[in-house]
C-alpha positions as CSV (number, residue, x, y, z in Angstrom):
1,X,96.9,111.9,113.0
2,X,100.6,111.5,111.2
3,X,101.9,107.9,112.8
4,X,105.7,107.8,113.7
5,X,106.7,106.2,110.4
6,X,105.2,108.6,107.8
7,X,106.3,111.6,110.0
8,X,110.0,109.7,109.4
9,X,109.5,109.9,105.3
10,X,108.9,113.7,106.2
11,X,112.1,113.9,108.5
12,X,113.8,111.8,105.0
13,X,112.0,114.5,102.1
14,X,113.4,117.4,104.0
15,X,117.2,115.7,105.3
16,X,117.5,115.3,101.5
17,X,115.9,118.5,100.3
18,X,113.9,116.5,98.1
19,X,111.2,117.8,95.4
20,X,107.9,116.6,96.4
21,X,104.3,117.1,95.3
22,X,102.2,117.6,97.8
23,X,98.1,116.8,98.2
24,X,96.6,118.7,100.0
25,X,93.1,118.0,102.1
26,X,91.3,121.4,100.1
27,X,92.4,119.1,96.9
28,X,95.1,121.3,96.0
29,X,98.4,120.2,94.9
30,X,101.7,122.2,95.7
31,X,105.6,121.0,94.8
32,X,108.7,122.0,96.4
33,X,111.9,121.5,97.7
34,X,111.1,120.3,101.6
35,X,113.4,122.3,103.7
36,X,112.4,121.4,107.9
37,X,109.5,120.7,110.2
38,X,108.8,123.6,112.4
39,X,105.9,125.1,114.0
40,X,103.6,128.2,112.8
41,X,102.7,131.0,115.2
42,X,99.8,128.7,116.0
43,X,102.2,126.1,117.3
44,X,101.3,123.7,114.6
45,X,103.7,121.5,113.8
46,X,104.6,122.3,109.9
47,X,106.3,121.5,107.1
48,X,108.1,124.3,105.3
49,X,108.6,123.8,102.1
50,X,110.4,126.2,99.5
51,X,108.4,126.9,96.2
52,X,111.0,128.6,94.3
53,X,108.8,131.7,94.4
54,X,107.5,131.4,98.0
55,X,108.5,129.4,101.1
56,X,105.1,127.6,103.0
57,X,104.6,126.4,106.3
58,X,102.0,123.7,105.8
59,X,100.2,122.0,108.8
60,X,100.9,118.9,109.2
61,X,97.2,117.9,109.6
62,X,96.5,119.5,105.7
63,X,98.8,117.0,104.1
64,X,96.7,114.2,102.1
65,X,99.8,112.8,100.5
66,X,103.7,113.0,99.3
67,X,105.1,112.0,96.1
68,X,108.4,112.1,95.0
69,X,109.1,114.1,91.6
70,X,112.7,112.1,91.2
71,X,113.3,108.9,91.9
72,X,115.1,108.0,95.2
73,X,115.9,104.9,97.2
74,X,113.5,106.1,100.3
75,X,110.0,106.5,99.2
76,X,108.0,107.5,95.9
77,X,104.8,108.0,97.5
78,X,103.0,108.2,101.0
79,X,99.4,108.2,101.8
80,X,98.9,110.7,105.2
81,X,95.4,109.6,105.6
């Protein structure tokens, strides 16, 4: 389970529309612009993050790790697990 303070860098990557790279927990690795939290039709709580050629709500359980393409003053990379 997310704790309180790596659900906030979440809250910080999508406030600021960062670019992030995400790990997922299948090993595979996705970037994009982080746009919200939300929740899927499952009423998971999500991420939805913007592709440039698709937008993804990903689950907040599948998320290994976050890094930060650009450099920015909040974070350059969180662990999830």
């Amino acid at each position: 389970m997310m704790s309180c303070e790596q659900h906030d860098y979440l809250e910080i990557a999508c406030l600021y529309h960062y670019e992030i790279r995400l790990t997922l927990t299948t090993g595979k690795h996705i970037t994009g612009i982080a746009l919200d939290t939300c929740r899927n039709e499952n009423k998971e709580e999500c991420l939805k993050l913007n592709t440039g050629q698709q937008i993804y709500l990903l689950p907040l359980p599948d998320l290994v790790s976050m890094t930060a393409t650009r450099p920015n003053p909040h974070f350059q990379h969180i662990d999830f697990s």
